[in-house]
N, C-alpha and C positions, 0 to 999 in steps of 0.2 A: 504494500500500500504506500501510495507518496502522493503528499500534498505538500505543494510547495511553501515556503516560508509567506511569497506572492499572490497566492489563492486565498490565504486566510488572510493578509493582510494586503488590501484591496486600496487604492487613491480614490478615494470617489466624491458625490455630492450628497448634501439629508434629501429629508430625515429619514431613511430606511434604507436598507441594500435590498429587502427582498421585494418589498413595495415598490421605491424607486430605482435603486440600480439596476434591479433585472430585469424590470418589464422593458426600462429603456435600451439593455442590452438585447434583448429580444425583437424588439422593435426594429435595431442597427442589423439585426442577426436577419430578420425577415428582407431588409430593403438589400443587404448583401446576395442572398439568395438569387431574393425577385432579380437582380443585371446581371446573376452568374447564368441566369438562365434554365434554376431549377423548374419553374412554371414550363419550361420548353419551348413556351409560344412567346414569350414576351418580347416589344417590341418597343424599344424605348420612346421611338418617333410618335408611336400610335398612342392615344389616351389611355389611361387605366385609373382607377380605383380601389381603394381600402378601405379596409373597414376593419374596427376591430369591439372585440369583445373580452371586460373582464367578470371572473367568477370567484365564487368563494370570496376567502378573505379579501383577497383584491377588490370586490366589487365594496365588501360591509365597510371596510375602512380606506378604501381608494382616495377616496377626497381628502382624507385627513393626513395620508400620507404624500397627496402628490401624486397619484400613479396617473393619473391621466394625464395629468402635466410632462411628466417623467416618458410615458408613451410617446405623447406629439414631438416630444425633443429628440426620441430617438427616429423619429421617422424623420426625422428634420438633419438626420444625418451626426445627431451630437453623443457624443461616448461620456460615459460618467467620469470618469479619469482627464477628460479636455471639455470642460465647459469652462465655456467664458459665458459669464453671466450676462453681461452688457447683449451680448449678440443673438444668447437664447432670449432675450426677452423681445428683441427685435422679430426676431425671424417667427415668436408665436405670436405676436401683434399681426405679424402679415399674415401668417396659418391663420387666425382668424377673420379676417379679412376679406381674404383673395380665397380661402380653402380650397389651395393649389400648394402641391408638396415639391421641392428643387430638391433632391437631394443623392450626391454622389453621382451612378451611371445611369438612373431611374427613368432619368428626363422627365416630364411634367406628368405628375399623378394629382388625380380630386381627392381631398379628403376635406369634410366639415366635420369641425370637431365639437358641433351641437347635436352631429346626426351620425354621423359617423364609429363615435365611441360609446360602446354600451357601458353599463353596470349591468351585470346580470345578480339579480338577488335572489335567486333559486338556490338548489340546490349544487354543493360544490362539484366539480370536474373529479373522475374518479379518482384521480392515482396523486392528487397532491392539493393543499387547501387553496393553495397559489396558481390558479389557473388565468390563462387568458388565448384567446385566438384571433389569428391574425388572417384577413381573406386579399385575394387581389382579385380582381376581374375587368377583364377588359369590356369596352364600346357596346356591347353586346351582351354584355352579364354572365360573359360565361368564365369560369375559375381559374387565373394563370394559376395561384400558389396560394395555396392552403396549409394553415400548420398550428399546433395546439401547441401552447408552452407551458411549463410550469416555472417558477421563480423559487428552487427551493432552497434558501435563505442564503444568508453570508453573499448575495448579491450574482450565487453562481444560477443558473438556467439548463434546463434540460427541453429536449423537444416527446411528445408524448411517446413515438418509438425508443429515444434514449431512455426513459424510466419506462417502457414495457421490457427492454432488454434487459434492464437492471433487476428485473422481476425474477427474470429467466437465469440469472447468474448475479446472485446478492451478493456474491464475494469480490464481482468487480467493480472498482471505483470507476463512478461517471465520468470523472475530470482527472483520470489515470490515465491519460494517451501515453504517455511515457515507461510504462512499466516495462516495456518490456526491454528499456537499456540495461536493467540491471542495475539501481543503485545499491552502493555497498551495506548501507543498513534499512530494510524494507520492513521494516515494522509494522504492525497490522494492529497491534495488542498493546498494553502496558506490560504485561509480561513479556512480551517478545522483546521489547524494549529494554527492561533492564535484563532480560539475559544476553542483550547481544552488547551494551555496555560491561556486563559483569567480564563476558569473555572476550573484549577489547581490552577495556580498559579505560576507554573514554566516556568522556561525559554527554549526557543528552543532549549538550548544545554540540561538542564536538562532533556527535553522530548525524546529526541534520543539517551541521555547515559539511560536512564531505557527503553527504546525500547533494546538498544543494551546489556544491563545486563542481561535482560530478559531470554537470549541466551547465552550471552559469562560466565557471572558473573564479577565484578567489577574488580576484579585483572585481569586478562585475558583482559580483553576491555582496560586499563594502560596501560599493555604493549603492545599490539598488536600499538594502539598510539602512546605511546614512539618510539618505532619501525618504524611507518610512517614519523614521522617527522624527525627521525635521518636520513633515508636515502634520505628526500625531504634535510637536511640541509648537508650533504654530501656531495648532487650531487649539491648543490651550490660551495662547498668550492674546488670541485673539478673543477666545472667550471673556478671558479676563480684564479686558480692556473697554468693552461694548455695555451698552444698556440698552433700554425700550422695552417693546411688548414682544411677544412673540408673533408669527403669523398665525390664522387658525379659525379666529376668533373667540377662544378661551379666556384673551383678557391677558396669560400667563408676562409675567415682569420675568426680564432677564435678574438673576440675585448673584450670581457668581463677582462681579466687579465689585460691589456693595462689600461683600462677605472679604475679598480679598482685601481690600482697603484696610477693612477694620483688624483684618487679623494682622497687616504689617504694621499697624499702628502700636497693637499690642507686643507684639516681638519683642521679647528682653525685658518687659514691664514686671511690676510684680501683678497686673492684672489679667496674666494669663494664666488658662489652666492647663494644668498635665493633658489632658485629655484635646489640649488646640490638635494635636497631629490628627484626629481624625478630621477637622475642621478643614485641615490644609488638603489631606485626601478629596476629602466632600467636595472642596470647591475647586479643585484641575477636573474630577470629574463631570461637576455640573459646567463647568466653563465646556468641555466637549461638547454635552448632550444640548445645552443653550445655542449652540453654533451648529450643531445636527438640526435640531426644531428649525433655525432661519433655515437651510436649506444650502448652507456652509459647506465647504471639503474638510470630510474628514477621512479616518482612516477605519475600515471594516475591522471590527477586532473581539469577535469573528463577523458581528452583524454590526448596522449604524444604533440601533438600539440600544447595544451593550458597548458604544465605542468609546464610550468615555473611561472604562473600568482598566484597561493592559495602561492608556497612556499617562491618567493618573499617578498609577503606581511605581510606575517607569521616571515618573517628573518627581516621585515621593523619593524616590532611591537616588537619584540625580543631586536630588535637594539639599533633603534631609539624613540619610544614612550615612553610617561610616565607611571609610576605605572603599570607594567608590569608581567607577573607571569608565572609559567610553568600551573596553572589551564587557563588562558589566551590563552594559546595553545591548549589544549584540548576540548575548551570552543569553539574555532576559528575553530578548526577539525572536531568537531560535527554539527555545525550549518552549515558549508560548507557545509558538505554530505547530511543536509539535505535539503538544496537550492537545489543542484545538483540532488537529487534524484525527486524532484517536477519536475526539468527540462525534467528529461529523462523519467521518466514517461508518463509526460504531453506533451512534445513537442521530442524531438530529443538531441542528445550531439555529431551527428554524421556529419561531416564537409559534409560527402558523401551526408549525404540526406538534409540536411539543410546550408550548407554551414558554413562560420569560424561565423558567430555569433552564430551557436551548440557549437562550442568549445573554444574561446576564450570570446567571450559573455558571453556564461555559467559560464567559470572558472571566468571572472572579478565578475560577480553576486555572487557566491561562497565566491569570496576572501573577495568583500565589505562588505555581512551579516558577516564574519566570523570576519572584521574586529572590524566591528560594535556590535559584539556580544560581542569580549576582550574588548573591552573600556566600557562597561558598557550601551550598548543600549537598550534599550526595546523591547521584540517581535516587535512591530507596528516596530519602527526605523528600526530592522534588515531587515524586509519583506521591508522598504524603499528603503535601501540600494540596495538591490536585485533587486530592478525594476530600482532605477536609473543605473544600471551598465546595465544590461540587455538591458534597452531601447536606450542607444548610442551604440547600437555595432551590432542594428535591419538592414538584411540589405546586412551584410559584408560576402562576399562573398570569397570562401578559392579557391585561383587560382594559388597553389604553381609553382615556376621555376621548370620545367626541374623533378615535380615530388616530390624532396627533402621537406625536412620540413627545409627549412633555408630562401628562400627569397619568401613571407616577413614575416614570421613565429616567425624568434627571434625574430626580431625587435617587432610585432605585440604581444611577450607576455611583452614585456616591459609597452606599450601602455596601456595594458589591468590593470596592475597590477596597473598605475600611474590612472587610471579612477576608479580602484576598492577604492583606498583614497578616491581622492574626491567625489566619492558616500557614501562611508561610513559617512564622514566627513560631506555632506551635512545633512545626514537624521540624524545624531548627534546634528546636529542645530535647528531641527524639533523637533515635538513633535511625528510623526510617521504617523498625518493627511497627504494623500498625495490622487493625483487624479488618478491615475492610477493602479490599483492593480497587483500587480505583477502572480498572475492569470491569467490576460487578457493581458500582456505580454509577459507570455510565448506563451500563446495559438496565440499574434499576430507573434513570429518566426516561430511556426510550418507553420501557414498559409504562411509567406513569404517563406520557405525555401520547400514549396510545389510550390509555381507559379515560384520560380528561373531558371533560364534555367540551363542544367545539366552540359552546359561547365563551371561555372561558381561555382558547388558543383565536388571538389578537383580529377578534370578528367583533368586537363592543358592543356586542349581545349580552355581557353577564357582569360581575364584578361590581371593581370602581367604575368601568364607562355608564352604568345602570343607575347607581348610587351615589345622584350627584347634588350638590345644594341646592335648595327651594329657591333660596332670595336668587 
């Protein structure tokens, strides 16, 4: 099994990877198709048409996350990873307008996007909560290119054959095109994982940077790193820096710049308390999910949901820890992706099909090994770590307001990132014996977030989006 360091940590735009990044990657995926000439017929000179349709979660909380917006942008030829915002708002100003689509080898397609894009609020599409379908046809109404997508989380997409194949052989990863080069440590398990450390001798990070050299080469893998953290430490400094409301219409006040003021106020005072470092956690992670809500770049880690929780913890150890290093970073990058990829292999990272302990669970599991790996842990400790974080967050169900990824979502990466410490911290105290394998913890989320009821995996049919104030 391999998942790159790149898969799980993703460049992209809010507030979602599976709401927004996917659908819009699917959208770029469909308009790629339609010029390659999978329709057959298609003919760029001649007229054609789209249309599209979302289902399930996509349809219940579509508006709240964006996904239609997110759709038109990708028909518009724009990739989550290159949005210039100044110029997607240009180009949907004229999509509505003209509801005429320019984009890449397509040549001129009709799409309105009052008529054009459904919400479908039935029943969800079989094989995943994140459905959506994409039609073309030409002059005549008849079908160039047809195709079902699913959006199953962390921002990655499958097409409905790709998850019927996955049916047929559940032991092959979707987004495993590369397996068969043979990297040197193929991990599939947390067992496999530390037995194939036990019988190297390297550490979790060293085993996933020579997985990842394998492919990239050393220089290339640095930067591409550098580059992740720069912009996870970015979209903190930026969060920290901004105020107003949020979009939505919830009303929600940016609080991270407020909260950050006062805590360097207090710095050094006798009016601080022992307990400010969670303060400091709380607010790198709400400065993320604040800048996720505007519809900011940040970084999938593993989903935009839970992205505020790895870079937090990352800017906590940077900050605030002792004996600290830029290999420390890299060290905490690796061993995350590779938490994160046991997860999504093994169980889900997707709020939709398993609810927020997919993705704020995951990511706290993530941030602890990663934390636990910069301070000097051992395999056993990191895979500790990971389960402790993991196994308080079994359970926790994503039932955002009104759709948006703000309540209780900022707050909720706060939490995640102050549990990701004291997991780390615990299994730091250990020797690494522990009774629970973080193996049989994953596999205990997939199973809960299979018996969940659906209003309660990010449809705002149940929960807090139900149970909201009077006034």
């Amino acid at each position: 099994m391999f998942l790159s360091v790149f898969d799980i940590f993703k460049i992209g735009i809010g507030p979602s990877s599976s709401h927004t990044m996917g659908p819009m990657t699917a959208a770029v995926d469909f308009l790629d198709r339609l010029a390659s000439g999978d329709g057959g017929r298609f003919d760029p000179a001649t007229s054609a048409h789209i249309s599209a349709s979302l289902h399930g979660s996509l349809a219940f909380t579509g508006k709240g996350h964006a996904t239609d917006r997110a759709v038109m942008l990708g028909l518009l030829g724009f990739r989550p990873d290159k949005v210039d915002a100044d110029l997607a708002e240009q180009k949907l100003h004229e999509l509505h307008k003209n509801q005429t689509l320019h984009a890449g080898d397509c040549g001129k397609i009709s799409f309105d996007p009052d008529q054009d894009l459904h919400f479908d609020y039935g029943p969800a599409l079989p094989l995943h909560a994140n459905g959506m379908r994409l039609t073309a046809t030409d002059k005549d109404g008849q079908v160039l290119l047809a195709e079902t997508y699913y959006s199953i989380g962390g921002g990655f997409i499958a097409t409905e054959a790709e998850l019927l194949a996955a049916e047929k052989a559940p032991d092959v990863d979707l987004h495993d095109e590369k397996e068969a080069i043979g990297y040197p440590f193929p991990f599939g398990s947390a067992a496999e994982m530390l037995e194939m450390g036990r019988a190297s001798g390297l550490s979790i990070a060293d085993m996933k940077r020579a997985n990842e050299e394998s492919v990239l080469g050393s220089d290339v893998l640095n930067s591409r790193l550098e580059a992740i953290w720069s912009v996870m430490d970015g979209c903190i400094t930026r969060g920290l820096t901004l105020e107003g409301i949020l979009p939505g219409g919830l009303s929600v006040k940016r609080r991270a710049r407020a909260i950050h003021q006062r805590l360097q106020s207090q710095t050094g005072s006798n009016s601080q308390q022992p307990h400010a470092v969670n303060d400091w956690l709380s607010v790198y992670a709400m400065a993320v999910n604040e800048e996720n809500a505007a519809g900011g770049q940040v970084v999938t880690s593993p989903t935009n949901g839970a992205a505020g929780v790895v870079p937090a913890v990352i800017r906590y150890y940077r900050d605030h820890c002792v004996g600290t290093s830029r290999k420390g970073i890299d060290d905490f990058l690796l061993t995350a992706a590779a938490i994160g990829g046991l997860i999504k292999h093994n169980a889900s990272i997707s709020g939709a099909e398993c609810g927020c302990q997919a993705e704020v669970g995951s990511a706290s599991a993530m941030a602890a090994a990663g934390l636990c790996a910069a301070l000097g842990g051992s395999n056993a400790q990191v895979e500790n770590a990971a389960e402790i974080a993991l196994e308080h967050h079994l359970g926790m169900t994503c039932d955002p307001v009104k759709g948006l990824v703000q309540v209780p979502c900022i707050e909720r990466n706060g939490m995640g990132a102050i549990k990701a410490v004291s997991a780390a911290s615990l299994a730091l105290h250990g020797d690494g014996a522990h009774f629970m394998p973080l193996d049989n913890c994953i596999e205990t989320m997939r199973q809960t977030g299979q018996d969940m009821r659906d209003k309660y995996k990010e449809t705002s049919l149940g929960g807090l989006a139900v149970n909201l104030p009077e006034c």
